[in-house]
N, C-alpha and C positions, 0 to 999 in steps of 0.2 A: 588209905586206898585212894588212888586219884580219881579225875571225875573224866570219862569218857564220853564224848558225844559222837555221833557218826552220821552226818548230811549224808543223803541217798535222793534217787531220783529211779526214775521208772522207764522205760527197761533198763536196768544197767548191771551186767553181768560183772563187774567191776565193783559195786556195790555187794552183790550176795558173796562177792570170795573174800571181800577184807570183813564181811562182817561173819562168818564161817572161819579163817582166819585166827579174828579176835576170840569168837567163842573156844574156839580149841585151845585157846591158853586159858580159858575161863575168865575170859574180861568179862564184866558186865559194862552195859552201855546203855543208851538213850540214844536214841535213832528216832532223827529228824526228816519225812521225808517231802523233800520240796517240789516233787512231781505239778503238783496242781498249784504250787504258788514264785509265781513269777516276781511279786515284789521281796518274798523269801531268796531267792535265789540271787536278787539283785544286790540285795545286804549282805549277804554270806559271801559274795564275788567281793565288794569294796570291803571287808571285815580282813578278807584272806588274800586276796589279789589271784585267788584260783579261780578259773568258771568250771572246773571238771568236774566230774565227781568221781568216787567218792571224796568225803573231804571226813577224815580224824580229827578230833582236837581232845588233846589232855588236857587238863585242868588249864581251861581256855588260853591254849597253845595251839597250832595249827602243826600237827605230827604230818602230815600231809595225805597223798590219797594209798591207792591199793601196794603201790612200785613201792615207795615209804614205807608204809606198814609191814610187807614183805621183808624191805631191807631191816630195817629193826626186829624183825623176828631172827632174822638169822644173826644178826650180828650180838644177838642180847640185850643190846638197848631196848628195846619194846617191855622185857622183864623191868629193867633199872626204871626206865621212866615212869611205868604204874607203880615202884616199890615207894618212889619218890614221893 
């Protein structure tokens, strides 16, 4: 099973659909959220070169944010990659 993490930030309506999203295929996850930490969010931007959020990472790979995770649900990959 790979390892899912999901950086979130607050308010972010973008955040609650990919991790709603994930649960409907029964991903489990670790959800990071960097609301309150600003030197968090400054490592997470030079780690990924995203400032958005959400931000996915499989088995610390950057899957990318919600558009991403969307597009790999439909296309199948989103299955392949956790299989992997």
């Amino acid at each position: 099973m790979s390892q899912v993490t999901v950086f979130t930030t607050e308010p972010c309506s973008f955040c609650a659909r990919v991790k709603g999203l994930l649960k409907s295929h029964g991903v489990e996850f670790a959800e990071v959220n960097l609301a309150e930490d600003p030197t968090g969010r400054v490592e997470l931007a030079q780690r990924t070169g995203m400032m958005t959020f959400p931000q996915v990472i499989v088995d610390g790979r950057l899957l990318g944010g919600f558009t991403e995770v969307q597009a790999a649900s439909a296309s199948g990959r989103l299955h392949e990659l956790l299989a992997a």
